[in-house]
N, C-alpha and C positions, 0 to 999 in steps of 0.2 A: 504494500500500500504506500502512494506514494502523495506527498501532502507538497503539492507545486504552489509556492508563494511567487505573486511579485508584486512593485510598487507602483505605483501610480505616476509616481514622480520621474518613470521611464518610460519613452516613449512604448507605446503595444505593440510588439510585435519584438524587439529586441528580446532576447531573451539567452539565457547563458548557451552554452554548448551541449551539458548535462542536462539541461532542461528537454533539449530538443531528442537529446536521444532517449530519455525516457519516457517525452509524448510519442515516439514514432516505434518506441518498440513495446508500448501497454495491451494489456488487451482490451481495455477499458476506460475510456477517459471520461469523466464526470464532471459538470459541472451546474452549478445549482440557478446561475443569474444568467439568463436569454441575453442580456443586455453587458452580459462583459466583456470589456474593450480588447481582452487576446484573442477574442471568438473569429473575428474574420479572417486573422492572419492564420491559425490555426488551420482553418479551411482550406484559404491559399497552399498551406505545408501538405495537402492532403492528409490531415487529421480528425476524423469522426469522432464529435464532441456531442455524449448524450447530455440533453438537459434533465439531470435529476438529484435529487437530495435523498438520499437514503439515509434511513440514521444507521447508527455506530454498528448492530449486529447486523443488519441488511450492508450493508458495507463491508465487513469481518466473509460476511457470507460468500461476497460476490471473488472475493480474496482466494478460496479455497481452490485445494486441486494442483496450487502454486499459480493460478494468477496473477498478475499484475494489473492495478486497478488505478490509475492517477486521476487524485480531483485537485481540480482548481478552484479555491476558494476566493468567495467575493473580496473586495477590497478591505473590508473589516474583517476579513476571516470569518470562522466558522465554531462560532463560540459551543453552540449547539452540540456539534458533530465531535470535536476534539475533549469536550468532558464526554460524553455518550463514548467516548472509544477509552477513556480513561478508565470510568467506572470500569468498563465492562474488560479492559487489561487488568484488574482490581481485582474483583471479584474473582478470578479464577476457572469461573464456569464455560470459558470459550478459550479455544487454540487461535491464540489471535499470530496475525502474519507480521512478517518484520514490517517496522513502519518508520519512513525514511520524511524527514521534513527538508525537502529539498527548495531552494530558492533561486527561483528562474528569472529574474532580477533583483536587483539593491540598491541603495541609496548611496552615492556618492558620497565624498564631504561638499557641504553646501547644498544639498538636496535640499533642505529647510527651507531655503532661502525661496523655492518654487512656491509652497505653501505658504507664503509670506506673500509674494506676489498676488498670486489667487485670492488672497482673503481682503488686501487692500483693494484689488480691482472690484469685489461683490460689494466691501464697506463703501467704494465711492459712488457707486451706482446705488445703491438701495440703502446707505444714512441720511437723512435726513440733513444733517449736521455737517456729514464727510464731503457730500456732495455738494454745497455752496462754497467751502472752502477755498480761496485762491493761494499763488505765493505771498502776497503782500499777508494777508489777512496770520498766515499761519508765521510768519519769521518771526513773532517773538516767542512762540514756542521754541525751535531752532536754538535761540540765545539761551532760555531758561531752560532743555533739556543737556545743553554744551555743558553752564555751570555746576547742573547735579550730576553730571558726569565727574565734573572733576571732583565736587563734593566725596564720590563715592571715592576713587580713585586714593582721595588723600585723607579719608577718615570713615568709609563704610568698607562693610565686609566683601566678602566673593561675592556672596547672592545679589550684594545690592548693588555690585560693577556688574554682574551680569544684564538684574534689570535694567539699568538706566543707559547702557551698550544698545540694548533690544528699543527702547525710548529715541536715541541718535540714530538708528538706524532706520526707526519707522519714520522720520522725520527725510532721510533723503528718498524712503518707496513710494513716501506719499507724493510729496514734489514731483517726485518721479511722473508716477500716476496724474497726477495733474497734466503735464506737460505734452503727457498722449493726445491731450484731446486739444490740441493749439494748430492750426492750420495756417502754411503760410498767406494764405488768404485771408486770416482774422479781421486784419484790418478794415475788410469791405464789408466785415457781419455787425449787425446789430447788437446781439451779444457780446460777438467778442469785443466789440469796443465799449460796451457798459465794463468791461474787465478792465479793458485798457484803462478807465479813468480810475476806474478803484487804485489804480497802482498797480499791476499787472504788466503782467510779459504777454498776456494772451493775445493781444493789437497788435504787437512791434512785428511782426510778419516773420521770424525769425525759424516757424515749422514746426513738428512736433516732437519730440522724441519718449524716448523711453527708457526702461530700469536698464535693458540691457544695451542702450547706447550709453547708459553712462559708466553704466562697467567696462564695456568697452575703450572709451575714451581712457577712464583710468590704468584699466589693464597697459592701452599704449604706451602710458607717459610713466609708467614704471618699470615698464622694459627699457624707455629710450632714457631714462633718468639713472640706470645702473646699467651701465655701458660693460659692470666689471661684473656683473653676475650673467648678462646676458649675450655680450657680445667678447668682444678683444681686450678691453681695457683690464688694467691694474689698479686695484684699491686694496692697500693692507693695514690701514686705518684708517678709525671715523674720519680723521680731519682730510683722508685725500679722497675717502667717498662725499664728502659736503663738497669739496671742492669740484667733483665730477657732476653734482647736483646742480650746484650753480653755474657752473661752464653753460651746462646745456639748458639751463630755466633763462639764463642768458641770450641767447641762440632763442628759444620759442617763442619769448616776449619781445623781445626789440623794445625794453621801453626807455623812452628818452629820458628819465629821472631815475634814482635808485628809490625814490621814493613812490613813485608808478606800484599800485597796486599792494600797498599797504592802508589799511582798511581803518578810516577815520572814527569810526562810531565804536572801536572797541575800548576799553577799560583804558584810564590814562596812563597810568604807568608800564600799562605793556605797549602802548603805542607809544611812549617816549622810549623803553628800551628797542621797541623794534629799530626803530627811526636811527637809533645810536646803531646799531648794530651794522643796519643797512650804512652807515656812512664808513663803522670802522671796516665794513669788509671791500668798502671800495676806497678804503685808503683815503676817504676826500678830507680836506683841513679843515675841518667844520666844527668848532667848537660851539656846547650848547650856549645859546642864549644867554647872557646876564641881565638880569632885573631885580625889581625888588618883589614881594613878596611872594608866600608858599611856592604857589607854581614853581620860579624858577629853582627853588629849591629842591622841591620833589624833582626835577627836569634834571637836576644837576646827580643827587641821588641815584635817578635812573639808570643813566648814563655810567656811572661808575660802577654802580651793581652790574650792569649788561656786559662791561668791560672785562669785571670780574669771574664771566661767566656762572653769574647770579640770577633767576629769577625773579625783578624787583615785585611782580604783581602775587607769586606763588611765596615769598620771603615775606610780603606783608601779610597776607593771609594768613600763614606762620603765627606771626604776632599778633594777628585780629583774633585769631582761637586761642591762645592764651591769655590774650587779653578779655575773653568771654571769659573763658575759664577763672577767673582770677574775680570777675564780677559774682557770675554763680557763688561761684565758695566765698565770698563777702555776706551773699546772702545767704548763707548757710545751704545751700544747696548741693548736687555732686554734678561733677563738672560735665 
């Protein structure tokens, strides 16, 4: 008896090697759902697939003599049939035949990530909620899902990096999903330009893409950004991989400032370290600004934290949570 698994998560019809040669050599192949997705290719294989659910001793039965009986069970399995062949190996009362759980497909690593797609694309078509959603309307999710990442990162357990990982990530499938339904013709629709004033990308005729155009894109610019794991190049430390980094982020962008493409709205002191940073690695003589109050001072700070290869924004954080802590236990509380 042979208990043929596969995933959903793989196209129908692929199927292992072992798989095929135990559909083509059974005497009996079984299966319970008219409507399962192996059923046609099986055909094509010239494989006779009864539709039926036997239970466990009608099964046991069909086994005798030394047949071979393979079912394929629905995509939930066959909770049914697998305690009914349990009991009945249990008990005693039956010569039951060797029983092989063979698996004629599997989940990759990343497999998840399908059932992730699927489940955003049904929540944006039938939420109420998911489906009005734009870019604009969703990015400060985006920002407050980044910082309880780092939250978890620098003061929660595993489970809580895992969720708030799962939380960043639904933030770029969503996007993602959004972005499907943008057409370079937006501009001319109705709709789409109600989007467009909202604040929207939906108008700017820019076309639509998808999860897997942006994995794609990514996949590229990580191959072409590690010249040394993928191609010729030589890196045998970090500091001559950053330098292979930037050679070629140099080379993609062409931008005419080193300031080009540092992001004005984040937190101040990581955009004063960025900004330091960006000057020391292009050697420019740009010392920070002199003024008078705080500002120039945090600025000057920055700068020398950045220099120091410090943190300034992760270094004050630091001392923001001790400095809670230190409030807490004033007021008798635990930190």
């Amino acid at each position: 008896m042979v208990l043929l698994t596969t995933s959903h998560r793989v196209a129908p019809g692929v199927l292992s090697w072992p798989a095929w040669q135990a559909l083509h050599a059974a005497d009996r192949v079984l299966c319970a759902d008219p409507g399962h997705p192996q059923l046609p290719y099986l055909r094509e294989a010239g494989i006779e697939v009864a539709h039926a659910a036997p239970d466990a001793a009608a099964l046991v039965e069909a086994c005798a003599g030394g047949r071979t009986v393979v079912v394929l069970p629905g995509g939930e399995g066959d909770r049914r049939l697998t305690d009914g062949l349990a009991r009945l190996a249990g008990s005693g009362r039956a010569a039951m035949p060797d029983l092989e759980l063979l698996p004629g497909s599997y989940d990759l690593p990343g497999a998840r990530l399908l059932d992730l797609v699927q489940v955003m694309d049904r929540i944006r078509r039938e939420c109420p909620w998911s489906s009005r959603q734009t870019h604009r309307g969703l990015a400060k999710y985006g920002i407050e899902e980044a910082y309880e990442l780092v939250e978890a990162i620098e003061d929660g357990t595993r489970a809580e990096l895992r969720e708030e990982l799962g939380d960043v990530l639904l933030q770029v499938v969503f996007h993602a999903r959004i972005a499907e339904e943008f057409r370079a013709d937006a501009a001319d629709d109705t709709d789409a330009g109600d989007e467009a004033d909202d604040g929207d990308d939906g108008g700017s005729g820019e076309g639509a893409f998808s999860i897997d155009d942006v994995a794609a894109t990514l996949v590229e610019k990580l191959v072409r950004r590690h010249p040394h794991v993928f191609g010729d190049a030589e890196a045998h430390t970090p500091d001559e991989v950053k330098a292979h980094w930037l050679r070629t982020k140099a080379v993609e962008k062409q931008r005419a400032s080193v300031t080009d493409g540092v992001p004005l709205g984040q937190p101040g002191l990581a955009l004063a370290a960025k900004l330091a940073g960006r000057v020391r690695t292009a050697g420019l003589p740009v010392e920070p600004p002199r003024g008078e109050g705080v500002g120039y001072e945090l600025l000057a700070l920055a700068a020398r934290a950045e220099a120091a290869g410090t943190d300034p924004e992760t270094a004050l954080r630091a001392a923001a949570r001790a400095y809670r802590d230190a409030i807490r236990a004033a007021e008798g509380l635990t930190p």
